[in-house]
Each structure stands twice: as C-alpha cells, then as structure tokens.
ZAGUVO-491028 format. One record per residue (C-alpha): x, y, z. Coordinates in nm, 3 decimals, always signed. Layout:
BEGIN
[[X; Y; Z]]
...
***
This chain:
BEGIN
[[+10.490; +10.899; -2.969]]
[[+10.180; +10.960; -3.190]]
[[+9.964; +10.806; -2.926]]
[[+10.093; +11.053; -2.653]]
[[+10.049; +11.340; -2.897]]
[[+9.697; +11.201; -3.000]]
[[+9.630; +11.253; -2.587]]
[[+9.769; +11.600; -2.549]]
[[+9.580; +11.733; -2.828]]
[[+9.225; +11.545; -2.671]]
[[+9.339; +11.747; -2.307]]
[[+9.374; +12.062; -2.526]]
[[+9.093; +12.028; -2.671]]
[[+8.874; +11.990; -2.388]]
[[+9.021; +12.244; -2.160]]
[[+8.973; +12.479; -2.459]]
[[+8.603; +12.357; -2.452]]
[[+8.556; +12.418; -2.087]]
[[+8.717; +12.760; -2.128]]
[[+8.487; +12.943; -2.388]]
[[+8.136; +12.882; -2.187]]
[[+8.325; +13.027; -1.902]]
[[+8.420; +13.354; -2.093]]
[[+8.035; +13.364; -2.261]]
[[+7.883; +13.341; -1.885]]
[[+8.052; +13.615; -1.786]]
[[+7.949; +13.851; -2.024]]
[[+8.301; +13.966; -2.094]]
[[+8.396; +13.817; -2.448]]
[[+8.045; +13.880; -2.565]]
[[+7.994; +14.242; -2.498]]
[[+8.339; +14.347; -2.477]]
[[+8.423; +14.473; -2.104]]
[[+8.730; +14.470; -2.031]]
[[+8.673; +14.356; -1.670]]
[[+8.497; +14.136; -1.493]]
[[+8.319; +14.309; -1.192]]
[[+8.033; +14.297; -0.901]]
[[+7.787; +14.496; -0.842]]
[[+7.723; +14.573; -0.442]]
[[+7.972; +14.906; -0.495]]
[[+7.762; +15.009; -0.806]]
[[+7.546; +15.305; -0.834]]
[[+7.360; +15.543; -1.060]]
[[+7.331; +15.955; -1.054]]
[[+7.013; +16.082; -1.238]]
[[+7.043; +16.349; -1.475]]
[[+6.769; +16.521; -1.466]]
[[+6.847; +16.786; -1.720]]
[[+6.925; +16.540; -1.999]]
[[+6.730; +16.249; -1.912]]
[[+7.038; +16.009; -1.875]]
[[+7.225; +15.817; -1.552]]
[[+7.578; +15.779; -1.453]]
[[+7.673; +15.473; -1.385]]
[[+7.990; +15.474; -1.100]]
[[+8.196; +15.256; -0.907]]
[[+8.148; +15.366; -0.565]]
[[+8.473; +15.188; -0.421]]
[[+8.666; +15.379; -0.699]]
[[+8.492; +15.712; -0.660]]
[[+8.451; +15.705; -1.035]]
[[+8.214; +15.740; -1.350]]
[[+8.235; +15.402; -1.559]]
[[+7.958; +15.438; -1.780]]
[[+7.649; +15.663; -1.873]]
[[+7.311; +15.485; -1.981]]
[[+7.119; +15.769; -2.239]]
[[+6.742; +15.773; -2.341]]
[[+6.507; +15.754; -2.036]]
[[+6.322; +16.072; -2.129]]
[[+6.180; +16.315; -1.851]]
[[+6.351; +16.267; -1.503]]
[[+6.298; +16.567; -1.349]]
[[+6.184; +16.382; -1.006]]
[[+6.323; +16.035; -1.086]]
[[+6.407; +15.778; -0.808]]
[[+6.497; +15.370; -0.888]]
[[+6.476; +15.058; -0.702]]
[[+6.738; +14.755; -0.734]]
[[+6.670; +14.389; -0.793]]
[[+6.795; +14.159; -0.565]]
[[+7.117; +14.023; -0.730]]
[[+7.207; +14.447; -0.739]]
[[+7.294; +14.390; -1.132]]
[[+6.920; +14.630; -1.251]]
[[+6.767; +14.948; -1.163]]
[[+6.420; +15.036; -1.224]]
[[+6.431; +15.384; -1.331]]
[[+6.065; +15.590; -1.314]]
[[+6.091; +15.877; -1.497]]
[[+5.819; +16.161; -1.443]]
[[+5.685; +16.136; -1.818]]
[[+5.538; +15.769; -1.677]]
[[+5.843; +15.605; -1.865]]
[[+5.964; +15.256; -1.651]]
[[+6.293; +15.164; -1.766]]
[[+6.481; +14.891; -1.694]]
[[+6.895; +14.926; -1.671]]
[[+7.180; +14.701; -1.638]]
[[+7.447; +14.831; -1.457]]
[[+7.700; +14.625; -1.561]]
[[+7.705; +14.687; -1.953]]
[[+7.542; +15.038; -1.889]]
[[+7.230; +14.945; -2.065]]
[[+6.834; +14.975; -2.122]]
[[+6.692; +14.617; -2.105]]
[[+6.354; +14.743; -2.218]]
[[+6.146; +15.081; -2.161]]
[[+5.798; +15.132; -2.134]]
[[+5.514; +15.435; -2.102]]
[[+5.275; +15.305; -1.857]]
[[+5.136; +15.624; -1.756]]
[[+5.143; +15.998; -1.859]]
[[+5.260; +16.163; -1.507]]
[[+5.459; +15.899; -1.231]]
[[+5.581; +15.972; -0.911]]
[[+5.814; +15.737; -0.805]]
[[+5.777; +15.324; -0.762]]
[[+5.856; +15.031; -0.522]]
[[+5.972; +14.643; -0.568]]
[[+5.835; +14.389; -0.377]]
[[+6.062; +14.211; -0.109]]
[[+6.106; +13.912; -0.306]]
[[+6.198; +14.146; -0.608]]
[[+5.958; +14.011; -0.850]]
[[+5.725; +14.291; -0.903]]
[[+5.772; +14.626; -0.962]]
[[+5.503; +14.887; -0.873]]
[[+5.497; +15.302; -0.977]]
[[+5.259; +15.522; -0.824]]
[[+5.117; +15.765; -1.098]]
[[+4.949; +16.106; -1.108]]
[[+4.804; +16.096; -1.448]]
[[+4.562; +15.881; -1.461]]
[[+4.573; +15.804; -1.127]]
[[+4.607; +15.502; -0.927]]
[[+4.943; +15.233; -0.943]]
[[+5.012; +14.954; -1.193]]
[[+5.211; +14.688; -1.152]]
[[+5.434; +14.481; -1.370]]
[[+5.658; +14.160; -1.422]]
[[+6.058; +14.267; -1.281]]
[[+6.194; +14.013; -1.545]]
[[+5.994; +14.143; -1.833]]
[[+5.777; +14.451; -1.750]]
[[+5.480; +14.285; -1.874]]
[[+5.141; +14.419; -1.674]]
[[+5.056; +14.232; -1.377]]
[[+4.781; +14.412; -1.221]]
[[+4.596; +14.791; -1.266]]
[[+4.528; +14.918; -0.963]]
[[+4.256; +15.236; -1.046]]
[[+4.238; +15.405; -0.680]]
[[+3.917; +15.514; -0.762]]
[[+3.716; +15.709; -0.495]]
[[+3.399; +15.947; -0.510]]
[[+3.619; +16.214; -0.706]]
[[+3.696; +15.915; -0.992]]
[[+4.065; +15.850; -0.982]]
[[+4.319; +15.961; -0.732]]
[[+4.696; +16.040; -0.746]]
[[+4.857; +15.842; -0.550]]
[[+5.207; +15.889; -0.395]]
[[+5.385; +15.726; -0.093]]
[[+5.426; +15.422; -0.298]]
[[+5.619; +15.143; -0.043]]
[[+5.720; +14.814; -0.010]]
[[+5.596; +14.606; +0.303]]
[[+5.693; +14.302; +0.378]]
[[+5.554; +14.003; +0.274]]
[[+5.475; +14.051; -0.140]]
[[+5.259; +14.426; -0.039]]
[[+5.235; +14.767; -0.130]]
[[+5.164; +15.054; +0.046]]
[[+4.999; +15.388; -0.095]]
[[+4.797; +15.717; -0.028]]
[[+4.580; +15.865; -0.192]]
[[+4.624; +16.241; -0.274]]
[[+4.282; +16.319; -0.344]]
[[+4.100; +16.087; -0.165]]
[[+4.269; +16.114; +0.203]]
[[+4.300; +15.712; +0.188]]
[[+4.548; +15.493; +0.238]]
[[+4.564; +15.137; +0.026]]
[[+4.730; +14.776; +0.067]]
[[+4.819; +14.583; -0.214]]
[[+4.840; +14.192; -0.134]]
[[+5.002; +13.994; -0.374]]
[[+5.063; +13.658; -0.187]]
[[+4.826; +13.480; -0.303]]
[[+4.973; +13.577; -0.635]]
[[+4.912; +13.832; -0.921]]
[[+4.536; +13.895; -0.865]]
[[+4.573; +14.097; -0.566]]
[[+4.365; +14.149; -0.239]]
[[+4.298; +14.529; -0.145]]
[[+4.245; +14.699; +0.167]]
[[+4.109; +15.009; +0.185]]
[[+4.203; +15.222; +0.479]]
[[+4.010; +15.569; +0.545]]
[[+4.093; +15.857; +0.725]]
[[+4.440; +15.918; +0.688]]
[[+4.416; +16.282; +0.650]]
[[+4.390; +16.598; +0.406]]
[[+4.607; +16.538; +0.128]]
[[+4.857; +16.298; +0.176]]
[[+5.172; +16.412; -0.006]]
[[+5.457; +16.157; +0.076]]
[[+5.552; +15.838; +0.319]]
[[+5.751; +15.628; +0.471]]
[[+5.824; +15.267; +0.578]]
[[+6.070; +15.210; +0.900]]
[[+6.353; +14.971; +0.794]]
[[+6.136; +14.677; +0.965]]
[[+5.880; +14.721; +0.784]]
[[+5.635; +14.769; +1.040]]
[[+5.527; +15.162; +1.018]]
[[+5.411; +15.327; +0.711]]
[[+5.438; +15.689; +0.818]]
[[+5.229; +15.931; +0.568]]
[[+5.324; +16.351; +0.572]]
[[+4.998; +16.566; +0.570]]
[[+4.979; +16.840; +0.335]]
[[+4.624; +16.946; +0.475]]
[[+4.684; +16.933; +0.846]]
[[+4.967; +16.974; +1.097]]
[[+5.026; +16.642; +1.167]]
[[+5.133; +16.252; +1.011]]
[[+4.931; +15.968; +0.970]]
[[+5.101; +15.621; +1.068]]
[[+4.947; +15.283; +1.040]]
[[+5.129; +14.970; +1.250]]
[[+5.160; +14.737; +0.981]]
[[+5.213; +14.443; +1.213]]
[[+4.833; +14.494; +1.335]]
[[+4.589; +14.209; +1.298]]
[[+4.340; +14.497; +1.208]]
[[+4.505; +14.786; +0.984]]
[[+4.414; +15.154; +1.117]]
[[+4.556; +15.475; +1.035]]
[[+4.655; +15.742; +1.311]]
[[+4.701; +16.036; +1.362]]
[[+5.033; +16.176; +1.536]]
[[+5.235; +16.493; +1.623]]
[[+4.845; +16.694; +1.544]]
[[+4.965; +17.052; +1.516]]
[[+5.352; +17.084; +1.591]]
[[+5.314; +17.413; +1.472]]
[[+5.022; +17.547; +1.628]]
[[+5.007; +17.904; +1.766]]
[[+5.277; +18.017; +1.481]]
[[+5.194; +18.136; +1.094]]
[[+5.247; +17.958; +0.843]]
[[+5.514; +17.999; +0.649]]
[[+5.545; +17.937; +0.253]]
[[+5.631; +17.568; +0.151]]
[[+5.939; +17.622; -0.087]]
[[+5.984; +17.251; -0.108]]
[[+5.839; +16.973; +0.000]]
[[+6.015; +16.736; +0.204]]
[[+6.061; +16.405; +0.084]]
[[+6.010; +16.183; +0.379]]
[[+6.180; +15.872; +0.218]]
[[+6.494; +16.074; +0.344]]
[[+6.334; +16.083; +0.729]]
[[+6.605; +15.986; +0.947]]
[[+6.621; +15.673; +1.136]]
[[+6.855; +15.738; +1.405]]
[[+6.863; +15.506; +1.732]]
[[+6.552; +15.491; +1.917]]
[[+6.442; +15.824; +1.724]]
[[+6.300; +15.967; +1.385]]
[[+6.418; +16.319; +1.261]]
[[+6.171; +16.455; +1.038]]
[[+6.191; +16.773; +0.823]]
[[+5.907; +16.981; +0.950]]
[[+5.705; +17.088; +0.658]]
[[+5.741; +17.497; +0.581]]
[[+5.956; +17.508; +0.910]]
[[+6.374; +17.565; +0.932]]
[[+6.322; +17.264; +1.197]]
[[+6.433; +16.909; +1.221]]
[[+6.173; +16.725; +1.451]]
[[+6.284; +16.484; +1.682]]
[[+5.994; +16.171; +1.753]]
[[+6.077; +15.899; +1.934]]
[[+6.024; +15.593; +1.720]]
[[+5.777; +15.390; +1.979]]
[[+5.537; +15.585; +2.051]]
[[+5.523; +15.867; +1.753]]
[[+5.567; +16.192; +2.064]]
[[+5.800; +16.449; +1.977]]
[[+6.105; +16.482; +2.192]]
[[+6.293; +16.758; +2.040]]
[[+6.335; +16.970; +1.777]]
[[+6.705; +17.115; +1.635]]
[[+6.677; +17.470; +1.456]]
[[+6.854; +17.438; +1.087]]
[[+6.962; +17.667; +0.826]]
[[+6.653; +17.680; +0.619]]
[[+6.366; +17.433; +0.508]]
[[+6.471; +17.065; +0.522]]
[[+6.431; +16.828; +0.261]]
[[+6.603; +16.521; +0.379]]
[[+6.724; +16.483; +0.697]]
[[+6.904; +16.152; +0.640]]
[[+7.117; +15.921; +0.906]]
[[+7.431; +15.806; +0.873]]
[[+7.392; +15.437; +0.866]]
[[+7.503; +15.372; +1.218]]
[[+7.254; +15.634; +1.307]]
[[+7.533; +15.872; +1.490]]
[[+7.437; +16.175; +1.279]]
[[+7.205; +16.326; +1.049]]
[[+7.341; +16.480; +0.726]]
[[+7.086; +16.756; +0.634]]
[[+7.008; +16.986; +0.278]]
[[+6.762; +17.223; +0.243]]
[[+6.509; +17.439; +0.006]]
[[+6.561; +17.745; -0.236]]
[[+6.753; +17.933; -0.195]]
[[+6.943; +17.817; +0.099]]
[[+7.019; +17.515; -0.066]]
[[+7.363; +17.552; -0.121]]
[[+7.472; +17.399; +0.225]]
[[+7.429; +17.080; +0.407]]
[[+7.429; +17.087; +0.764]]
[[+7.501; +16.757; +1.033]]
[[+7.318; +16.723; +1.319]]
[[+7.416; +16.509; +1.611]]
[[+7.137; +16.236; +1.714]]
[[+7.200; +16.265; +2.052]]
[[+7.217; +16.611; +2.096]]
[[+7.045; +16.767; +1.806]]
[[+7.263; +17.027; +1.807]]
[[+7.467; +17.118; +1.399]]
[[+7.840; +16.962; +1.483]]
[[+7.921; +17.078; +1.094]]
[[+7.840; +17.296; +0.816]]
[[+7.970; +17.340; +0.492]]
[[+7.860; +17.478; +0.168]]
[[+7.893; +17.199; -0.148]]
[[+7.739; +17.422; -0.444]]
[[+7.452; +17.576; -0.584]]
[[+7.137; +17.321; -0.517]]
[[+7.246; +17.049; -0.337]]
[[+6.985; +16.804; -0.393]]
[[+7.043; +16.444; -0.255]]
[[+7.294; +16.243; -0.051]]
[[+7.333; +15.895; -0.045]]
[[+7.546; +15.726; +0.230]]
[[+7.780; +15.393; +0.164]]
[[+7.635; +15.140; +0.299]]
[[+7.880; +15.111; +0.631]]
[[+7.852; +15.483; +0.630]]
[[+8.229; +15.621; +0.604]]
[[+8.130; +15.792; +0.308]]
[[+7.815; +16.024; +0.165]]
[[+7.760; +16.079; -0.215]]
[[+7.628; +16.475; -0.252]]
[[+7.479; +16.587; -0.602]]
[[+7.531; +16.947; -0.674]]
[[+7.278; +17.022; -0.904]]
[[+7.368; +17.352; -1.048]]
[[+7.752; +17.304; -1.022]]
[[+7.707; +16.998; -1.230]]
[[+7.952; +16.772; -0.964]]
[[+7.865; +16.501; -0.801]]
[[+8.095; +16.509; -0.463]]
[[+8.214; +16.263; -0.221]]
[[+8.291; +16.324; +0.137]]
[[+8.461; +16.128; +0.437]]
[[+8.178; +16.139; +0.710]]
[[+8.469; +16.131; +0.954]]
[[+8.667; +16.378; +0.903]]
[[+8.434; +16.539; +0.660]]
[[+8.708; +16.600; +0.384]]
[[+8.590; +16.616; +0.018]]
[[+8.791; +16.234; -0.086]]
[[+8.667; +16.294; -0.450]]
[[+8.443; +16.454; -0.724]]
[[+8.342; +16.470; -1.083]]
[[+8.114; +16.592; -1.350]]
[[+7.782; +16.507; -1.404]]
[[+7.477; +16.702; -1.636]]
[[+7.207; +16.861; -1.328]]
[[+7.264; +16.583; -1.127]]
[[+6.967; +16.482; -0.872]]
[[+6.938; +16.144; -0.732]]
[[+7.173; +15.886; -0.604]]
[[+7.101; +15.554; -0.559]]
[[+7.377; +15.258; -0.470]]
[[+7.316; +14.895; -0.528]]
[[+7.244; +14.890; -0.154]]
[[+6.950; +14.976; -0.177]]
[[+6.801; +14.626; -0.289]]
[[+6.883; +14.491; +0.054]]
[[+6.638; +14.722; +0.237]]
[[+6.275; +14.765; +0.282]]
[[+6.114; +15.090; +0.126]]
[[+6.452; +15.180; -0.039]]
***
C-alpha cells in the first residue's frame, strides 16, 4: 500500500510539473488575464486627442483594454508584426512605440525624430522603417528591439528632404518620395542591414503621399505640384518613374484643398483603382493595367479615402471639412452612390474586417467608434472612444503596404 501511494504521489507530482510551464507560456498566471486569447480579431483605435489607443476585440465588437503614454498622435498610423501580437505606433512628435496587444502594453518607446509621418515593416517583419519631416529623410530600426539599423539622410541639393509615401515592397525594400526633392528612393536591405539605394528622379512637384498595389508591384505617388500621379513598375529590371492621368482637371479652376487625400485608402476594386481626386468632389476611376482613367463618380464633397470592401464590390467613401459628417458607398461597377448615411461629426477612417461583412467607422468629434454590417448597412454596434482617428486590425500584417 505505501508503494502504490509512493507512485501516485510521483504521477502527481509530475503532472503538477508539466502544468505550471504551461500556465507561465501563456502569459496568463504571470500577468494576470483572465483569458487566454488570439490575436487575428484584435485591433487598435488611435486617440488622437489624448495620445492613447484602444485596444478591441473585433469579433466581440468591444473595448478590452486602453494602452496610455504615446505622446502626440495627431496623424498616427501602425503596422503589425507578423504573429499579429505588436503594433508599431508612429506618433507625429517622432515617438516609435512598440505595443502588445495582448496585455495592452508599451514594450519600449523611442524619439527618433522631431516631426514623423507615418512608417512601414518589411515583408519579413524584421525591420521597421518611419518616414520623418524633421530632419528629414527615414531611419530604420530592429522590430524586436528598436535598436537603429540604418539612417537614411535623403539628402538632395536643398540638404535634407521630407519624405512621405513610406512603403513596403517586396523582397526586404522600402519605398519613399521625397517632398522637396521631387525624387523617389529604394531601400534594399537583402543583402542585410547596410542597405543598397536607388535613386529615382523625376517623379514630380512635390510628392505628398503613395501607394503600393496589394502585389506589390506599383508604387503609385499623388502630386501636389501637378495634375497628375507618378507610378513606378516595381517588377522592372530597370526602375523608372511615370507619369499618369497628366491633368484630369484641366480646363476647370482650382478649387481649395481642404484635405489631403490619403492615398493608402485608394481603392482596389477588381480590375480598377478609385482614387480621391485631389481638391475635386470626384472619385476617379483608372483601370489598374494601364494607369487611363475610365470613369469618374461625383461624391458629396472632397474624398479622403475611397476604400474597397475587401471583395472589391463597393467602395465605402468619407470626405473633408465640413462635409465630413457622412460616408457615402459607391458601386465598383457602376460608380454610381448605392448608400448614404450620416455617422457623426468628422468621420475620419474606416477599416473593413478582413472578409469584409463588417467596416469599423471613427467618429471623431462624437467620440464613438461605430460598427456597421456592409450588407445590410445596419449600425451592429458602438462605443466610446477620446477623438478617435485611426483603425487598424491585426490584418493588416498579412498585406503588403498595410
């Protein structure tokens, strides 16, 4: 009898031993949560207003946690690592902060620049770039520890540039404009952390924003200066910018630019791109092979992202002060608005699910964050959020220039 009892106590003992590593890996019994959970439904809402995130549950429709301290993010957007557990958050201050979504976190914060404009990861989600105004030029750093990599000055004739249209391209590269300079720039970091630059000219007055198609194969740059784009074929033995849709809005004035379009939110619908149209109440139609415009759909006021549904089968729309209390759909075969409806005061982003039967709508001076069937179009859920600007869902880490 004591020999048996001897056993059962080495078999306790044992399973208790394989037990506690178990609760320790997942990070339940150490920091607490209540819950073990995954992260592809997981998102973050900026906001702006008090330099903090939301953390939600996208499946739920719910806030689980709010991350504090990331200083100015008055034009904040963040990239996802690959396993969808951290954000890279780039604040407009030049703050990069790194947050865990699942214990609602900073991992570590740094100032690497006094003015930023937004940042990219590389495809195999080891580096982590952010384009910057003040002093100019990008700098890249470590994804696990935000140690420098490389300094990238984008120097030109004028000293340094800003640069913005910072993207991801396949194959360990960046892709960037320069503001001041009219040039466009790719980063090569293949070979490793000492990168290889190419220095493409001529992309146009005053780059402001770009783009990469989901393939990765056109960076598409939005011309301040000029009526036109710039888009280089990235697949191209020889890299070369040009020049498309040269002066859409020729023969009309010019109207005042209340906002510029971000052209990350270009729609890539089917065989065709809506674009905003820059100082225009137009969505532009181009077909995606060969860059000519095949349409254009007249919209409530001045676009700033024309974004499609997933499937491509619409294209949700917001717009500028001070019509930007409404979101308008447009249908991608058509063009013509199939819906309209009127969220709040300064709707400011949208971010679909990543099958599309849902779209995430911050309300900016409502303080809501909404959620709407793309169906049906019925408001499924909403709550409250400080000036709430971007959205960004763990989905993002599976696609290129997201």
């Amino acid at each position: 009898m004591t020999r048996w009892l001897a056993v059962l106590m080495m078999i306790g003992g044992a399973c208790a031993a394989f037990q506690q590593p178990m609760a320790r890996a997942t990070g339940v019994a150490d920091r607490g949560h209540p819950e073990i959970r995954g992260t592809g439904d997981l998102g973050i809402v900026v906001e702006r207003a008090s330099g903090s995130l939301v953390v939600f549950d996208a499946s739920r429709r719910i806030p689980i946690g709010r991350i504090e301290g990331l200083g100015d993010l008055s034009h904040a957007s963040a990239v996802m690592t690959p396993d969808a557990r951290y954000a890279f958050v780039f604040g407009r201050d030049g703050g990069l902060t790194k947050v865990d979504l699942l214990t609602s976190s900073i991992v570590k914060r740094i100032m690497q620049a006094g003015n930023s404009i937004g940042g990219a990861i590389s495809d195999d989600g080891t580096l982590v770039a952010v384009a910057n105004y003040e002093p100019g030029g990008v700098r890249v750093f470590d994804a696990a520890t935000l140690d420098t990599v490389a300094d990238i000055p984008a120097t030109w004739s004028g000293g340094r540039s800003k640069v913005v249209g910072l993207e991801d391209a396949p194959g360990r590269r960046f892709v960037f404009s320069l503001w001041d300079a009219g040039e466009t720039w790719v980063a090569d970091f293949s070979a490793g952390s000492n990168p290889s630059v190419t220095r493409l000219y001529g992309t146009g007055d005053r780059p402001y924003d770009a783009l990469i198609t989901p393939d990765g194969r056109y960076y598409i740059a939005g011309l301040f200066g000029e009526d036109g784009l710039t888009t280089i074929d990235m697949w191209g033995d020889t890299l070369a910018p040009r020049r498309v849709l040269q002066g859409y809005g020729n023969g009309e004035a010019k109207l005042p630019v209340y906002k510029m379009p971000h052209l990350e939110g270009w729609a890539h619908a089917g065989d065709r791109l809506a674009l905003p149209a820059v100082g225009r109440s137009e969505v532009l139609w181009i077909d995606s092979r060969t860059f000519e415009e095949v349409g254009r759909s007249k919209v409530h006021g001045q676009p700033v992202f024309a974004v499609a549904r997933p499937d491509g089968r619409h294209v949700w729309v917001n717009f500028a002060h001070p019509k930007n209390d409404t979101v308008q759909v447009l249908d991608s075969l058509s063009g013509a608005v199939i819906k309209e409806f009127k969220p709040g005061p300064a709707v400011l982003h949208m971010e679909f699910t990543p099958r599309g039967h849902e779209v995430w709508i911050s309300v900016r001076d409502a303080n809501a964050v909404h959620v709407y069937d793309t169906r049906t179009f019925e408001k499924k859920a909403e709550f409250t959020a400080a000036s709430p600007s971007g959205i960004f869902l763990t989905s993002r880490a599976y696609r290129t220039g997201f």
